[in-house]
C-alpha positions in Angstrom: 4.1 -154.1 -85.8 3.8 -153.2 -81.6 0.4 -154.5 -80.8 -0.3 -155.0 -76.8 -2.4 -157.7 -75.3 -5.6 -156.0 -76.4 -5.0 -155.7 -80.4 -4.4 -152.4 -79.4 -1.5 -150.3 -81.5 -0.8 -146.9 -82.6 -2.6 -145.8 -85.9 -3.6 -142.2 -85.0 -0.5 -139.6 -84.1 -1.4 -136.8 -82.9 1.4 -133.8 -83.1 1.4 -130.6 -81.2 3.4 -128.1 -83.1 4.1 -125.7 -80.9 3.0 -125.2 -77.4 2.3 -121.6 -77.8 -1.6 -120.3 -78.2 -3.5 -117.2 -78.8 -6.2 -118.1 -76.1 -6.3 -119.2 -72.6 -9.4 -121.0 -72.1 -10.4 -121.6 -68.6 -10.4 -125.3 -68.9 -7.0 -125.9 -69.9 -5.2 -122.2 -68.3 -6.0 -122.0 -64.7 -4.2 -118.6 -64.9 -5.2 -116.9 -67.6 -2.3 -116.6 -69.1 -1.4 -116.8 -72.5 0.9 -120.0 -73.7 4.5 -119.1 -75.3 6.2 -121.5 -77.3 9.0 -123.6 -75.1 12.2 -123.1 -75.6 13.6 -126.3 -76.6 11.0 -126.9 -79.3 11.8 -129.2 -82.3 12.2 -127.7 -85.4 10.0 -128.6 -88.2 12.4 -130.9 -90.1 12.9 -132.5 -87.1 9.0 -133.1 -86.1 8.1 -134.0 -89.8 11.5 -136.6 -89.2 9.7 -138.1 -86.3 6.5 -138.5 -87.8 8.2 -140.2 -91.0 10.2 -142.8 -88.5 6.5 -143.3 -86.2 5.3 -144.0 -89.9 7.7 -147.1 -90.0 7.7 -148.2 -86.5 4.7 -148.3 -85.6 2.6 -148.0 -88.9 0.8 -144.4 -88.5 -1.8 -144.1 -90.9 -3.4 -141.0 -90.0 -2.5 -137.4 -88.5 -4.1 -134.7 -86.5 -2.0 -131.3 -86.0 -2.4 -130.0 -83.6 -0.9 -127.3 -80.5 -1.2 -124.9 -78.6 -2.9 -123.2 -81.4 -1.1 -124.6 -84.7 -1.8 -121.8 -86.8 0.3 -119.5 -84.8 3.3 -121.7 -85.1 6.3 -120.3 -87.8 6.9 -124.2 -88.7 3.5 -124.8 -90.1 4.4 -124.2 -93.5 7.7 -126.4 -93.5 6.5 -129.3 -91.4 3.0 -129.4 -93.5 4.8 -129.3 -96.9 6.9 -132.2 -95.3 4.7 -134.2 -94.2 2.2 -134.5 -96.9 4.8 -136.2 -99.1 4.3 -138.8 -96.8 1.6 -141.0 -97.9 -0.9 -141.1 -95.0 -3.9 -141.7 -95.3 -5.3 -138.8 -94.1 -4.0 -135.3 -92.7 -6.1 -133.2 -90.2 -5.6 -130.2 -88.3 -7.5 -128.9 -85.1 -7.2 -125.0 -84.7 -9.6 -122.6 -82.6 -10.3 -120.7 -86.1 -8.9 -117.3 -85.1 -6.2 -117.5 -88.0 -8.4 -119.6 -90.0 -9.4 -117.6 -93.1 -5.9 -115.7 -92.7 -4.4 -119.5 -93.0 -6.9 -121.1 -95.7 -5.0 -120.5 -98.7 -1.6 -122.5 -96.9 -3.6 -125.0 -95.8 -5.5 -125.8 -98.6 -2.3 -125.8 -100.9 -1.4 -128.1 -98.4 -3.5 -130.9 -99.1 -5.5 -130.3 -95.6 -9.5 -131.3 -96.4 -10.5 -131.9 -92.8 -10.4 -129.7 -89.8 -11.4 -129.5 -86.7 -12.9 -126.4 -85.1 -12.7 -125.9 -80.9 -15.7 -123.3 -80.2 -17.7 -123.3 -77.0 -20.6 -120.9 -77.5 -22.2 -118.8 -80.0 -22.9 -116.0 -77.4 -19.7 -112.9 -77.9 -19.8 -112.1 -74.0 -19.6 -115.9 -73.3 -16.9 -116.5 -76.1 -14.0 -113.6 -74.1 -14.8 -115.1 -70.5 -14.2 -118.6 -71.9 -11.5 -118.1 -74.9 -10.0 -115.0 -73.0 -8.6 -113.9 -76.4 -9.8 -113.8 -79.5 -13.2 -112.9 -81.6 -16.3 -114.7 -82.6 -17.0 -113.1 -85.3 -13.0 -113.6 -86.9 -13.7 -117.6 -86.5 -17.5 -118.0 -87.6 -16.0 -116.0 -90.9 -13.2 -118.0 -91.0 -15.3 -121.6 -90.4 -17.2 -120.2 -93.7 -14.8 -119.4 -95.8 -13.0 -122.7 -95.0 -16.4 -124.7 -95.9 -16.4 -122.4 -99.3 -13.0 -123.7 -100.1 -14.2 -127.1 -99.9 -13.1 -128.4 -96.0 -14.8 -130.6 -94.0 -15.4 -129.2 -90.7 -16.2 -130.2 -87.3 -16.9 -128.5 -83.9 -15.9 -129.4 -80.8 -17.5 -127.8 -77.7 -16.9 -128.5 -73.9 -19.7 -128.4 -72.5 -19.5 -126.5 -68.9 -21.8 -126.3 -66.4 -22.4 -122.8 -65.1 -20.6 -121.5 -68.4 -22.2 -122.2 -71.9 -24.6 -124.9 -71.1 -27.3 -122.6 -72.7 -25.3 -123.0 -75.8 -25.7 -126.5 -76.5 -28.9 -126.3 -78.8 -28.1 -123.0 -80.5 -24.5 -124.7 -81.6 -26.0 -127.8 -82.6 -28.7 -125.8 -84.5 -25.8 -124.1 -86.1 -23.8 -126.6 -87.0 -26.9 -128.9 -88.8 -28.0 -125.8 -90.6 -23.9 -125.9 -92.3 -23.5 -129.0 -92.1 -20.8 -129.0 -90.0 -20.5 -132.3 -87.4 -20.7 -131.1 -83.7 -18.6 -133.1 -81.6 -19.4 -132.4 -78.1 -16.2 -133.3 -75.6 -17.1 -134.7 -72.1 -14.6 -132.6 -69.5 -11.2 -134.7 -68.8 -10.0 -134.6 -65.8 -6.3 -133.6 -66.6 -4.6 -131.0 -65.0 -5.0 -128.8 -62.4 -8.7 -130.6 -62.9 -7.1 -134.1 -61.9 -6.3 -132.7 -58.4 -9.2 -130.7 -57.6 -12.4 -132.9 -57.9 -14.9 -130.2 -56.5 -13.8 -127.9 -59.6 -14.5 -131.0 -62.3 -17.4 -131.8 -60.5 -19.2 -128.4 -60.4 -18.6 -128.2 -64.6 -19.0 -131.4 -65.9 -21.5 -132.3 -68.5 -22.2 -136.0 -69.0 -23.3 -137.8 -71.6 -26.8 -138.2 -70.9 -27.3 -134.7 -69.9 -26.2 -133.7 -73.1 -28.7 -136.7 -74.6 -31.5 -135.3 -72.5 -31.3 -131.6 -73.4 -31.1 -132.5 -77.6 -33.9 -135.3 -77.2 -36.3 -132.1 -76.1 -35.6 -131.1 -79.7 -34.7 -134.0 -81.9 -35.3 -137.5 -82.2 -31.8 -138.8 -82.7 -30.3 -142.5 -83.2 -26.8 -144.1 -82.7 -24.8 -144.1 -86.1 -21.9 -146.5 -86.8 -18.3 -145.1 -86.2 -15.1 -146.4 -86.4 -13.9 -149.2 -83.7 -11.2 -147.2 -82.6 -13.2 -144.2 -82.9 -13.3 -141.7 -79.6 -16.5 -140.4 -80.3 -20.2 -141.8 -79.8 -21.9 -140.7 -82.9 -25.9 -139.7 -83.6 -27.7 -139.1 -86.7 -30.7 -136.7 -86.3 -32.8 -137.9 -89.2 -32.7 -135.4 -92.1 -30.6 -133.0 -90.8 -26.9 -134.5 -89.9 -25.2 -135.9 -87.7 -23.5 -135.2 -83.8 -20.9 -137.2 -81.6 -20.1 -137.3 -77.9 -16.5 -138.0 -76.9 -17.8 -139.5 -73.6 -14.4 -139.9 -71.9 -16.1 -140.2 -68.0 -19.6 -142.0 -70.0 -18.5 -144.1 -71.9 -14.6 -145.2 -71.9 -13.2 -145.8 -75.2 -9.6 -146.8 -73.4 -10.0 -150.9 -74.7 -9.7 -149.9 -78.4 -6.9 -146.7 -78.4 -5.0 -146.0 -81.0 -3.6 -142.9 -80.7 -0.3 -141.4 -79.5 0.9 -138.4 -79.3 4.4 -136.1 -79.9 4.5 -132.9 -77.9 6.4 -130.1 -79.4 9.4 -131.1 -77.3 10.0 -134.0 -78.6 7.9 -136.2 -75.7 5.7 -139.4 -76.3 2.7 -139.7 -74.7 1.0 -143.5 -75.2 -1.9 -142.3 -72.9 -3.5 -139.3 -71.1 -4.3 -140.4 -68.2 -0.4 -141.7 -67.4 2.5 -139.2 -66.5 4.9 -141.3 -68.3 6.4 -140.3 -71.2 9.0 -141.5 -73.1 12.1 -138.6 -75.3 12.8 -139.2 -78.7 14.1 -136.0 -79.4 17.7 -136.9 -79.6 16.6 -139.9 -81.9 15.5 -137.1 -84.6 19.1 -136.4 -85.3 19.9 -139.8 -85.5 20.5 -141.7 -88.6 17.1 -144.1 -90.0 19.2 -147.0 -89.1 20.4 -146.2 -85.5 17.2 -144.1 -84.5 13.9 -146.8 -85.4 15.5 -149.7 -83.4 15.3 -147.0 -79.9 12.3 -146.0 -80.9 10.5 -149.0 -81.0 11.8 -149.7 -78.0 10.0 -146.5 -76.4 6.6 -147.5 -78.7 6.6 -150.6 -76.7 6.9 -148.6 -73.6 4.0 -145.9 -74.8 1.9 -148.6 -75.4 1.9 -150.3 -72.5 1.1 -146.9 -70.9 -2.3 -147.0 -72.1 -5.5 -148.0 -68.7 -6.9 -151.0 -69.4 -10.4 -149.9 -69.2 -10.9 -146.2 -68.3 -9.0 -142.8 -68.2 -8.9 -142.3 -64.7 -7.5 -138.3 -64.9 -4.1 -137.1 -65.7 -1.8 -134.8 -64.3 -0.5 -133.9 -67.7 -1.4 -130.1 -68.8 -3.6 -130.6 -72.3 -2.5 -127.8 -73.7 1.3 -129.0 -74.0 0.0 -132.0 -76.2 -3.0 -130.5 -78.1 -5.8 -133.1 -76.8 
């Protein structure tokens, strides 16, 4: 087992499947520009390969799926049917719901009980200038129909000032009424929002502004969560719960266990470093020749990780799905 001098190792992989989306949300797509799949993606054998070796070098209990936009990707069916012979613990998938009900049936047949839902206001107008792509309507049917079939859903919104700030009640009233979890995400500064502090500034939405604005409505109290979990959690007495990933508020750096494979084959061990460590050529190797190299790279991941606090990134989020 690779542990660092914190405890800290990798339990959580996250996987991006494919660089490619159907939206280009202003937050992550300075341009506008819709996201393609790169070239030199892995194929699915090979990604569901490199999640089986991570599963034995560094002891990967849990994945999230993740892009670009997943459900777009041509490999979802292969690498999902792959993976869930695996024996995690638990399999997730985060998706902007555009494909969602058009998806259901794979993933449910899939094993998939958990998803995770990005949607920043409840407002149509509000929903194209953000999203630029997409329909409300499409994912609000598909977030039902996924709830019918039995899926545990949660929501995460960025909240943005100047942008959807107005939509922080009416989401959280949504979400309690369907008990879906609302998981409000504190901006990151990664990206073109790493070099240009005015731009981060003028949006961000801390923690205790969010606090403030849903304590005019609710009485609210902390609620235990995981130690390696990324999100402050709140129970609203009675009617559910919400969480907080308070990245700038409230660090969670001293207990992460997450690491992440990029479509490309690329490691990440931490956001907020530019290294990154290629295992891609390990994917074709043999069990025996490939785990002692990658360990060798996990060591090097891990001690990527800040000590305390992300302190922004100049890595793009939408090349390793957050």
């Amino acid at each position: 087992m690779i542990v660092d001098r914190q405890g800290r190792r990798f339990r959580n992989l996250r996987i991006s499947l494919t660089s490619a989306c159907n939206y280009a949300c202003t937050y992550c797509v300075p341009n506008g520009k819709r996201l393609v799949a790169a070239q030199d993606e892995l194929s699915a054998e090979a990604m569901a390969r490199g999640v089986a070796y991570l599963i034995e070098a560094a002891g990967i209990e849990r994945l999230r799926i993740t892009g670009g936009e997943p459900l777009v990707s041509p490999k979802l069916e292969a690498f999902m049917g792959a993976v869930g012979q695996m024996g995690l613990d638990d399999i997730s998938l985060t998706t902007n719901g555009q494909l969602l009900a058009r998806k259901l049936p794979l993933l449910v047949d899939a094993g998939i009980r958990r998803i995770n839902v990005s949607l920043d206001t409840l407002d149509a107008a509000a929903f194209r200038g953000i999203a630029r792509g997409g329909d409300l309507a499409t994912v609000l049917d598909g977030m039902d129909q996924a709830s019918a079939a039995g899926l545990k859903i949660k929501v995460n919104m960025v909240p943005l000032r100047g942008q959807n700030l107005d939509q922080v009640m009416p989401l959280l009233d949504y979400c309690l009424e369907r008990g879906y979890e609302l998981r409000f995400i504190e901006l990151m500064r990664m990206g073109h929002l790493a070099s240009d502090s005015n731009a981060f500034l003028q949006q961000f939405v801390s923690l205790q502004q969010l606090l403030s604005l849903i304590g005019e409505r609710y009485e609210y109290q902390q609620a235990d969560a995981p130690v390696d979990a990324t999100a402050v959690r709140y129970a609203i007495p009675g009617r559910g719960h919400f969480g907080v990933i308070a990245n700038e508020s409230v660090p969670f750096c001293r207990t992460c266990s997450r690491l992440r494979l990029s479509s490309t084959g690329w490691l990440h061990g931490c956001l907020s470093s530019s290294n990154r460590h290629y295992v891609g050529d390990l994917l074709d190797k043999p069990r025996h020749q490939a785990l002692p190299a990658l360990q060798g790279l996990l060591m090097k991941a891990l001690g990527d990780k800040q000590e305390v606090a992300f302190s922004g990134g100049a890595t793009v989020m939408k090349i390793i799905g957050g």
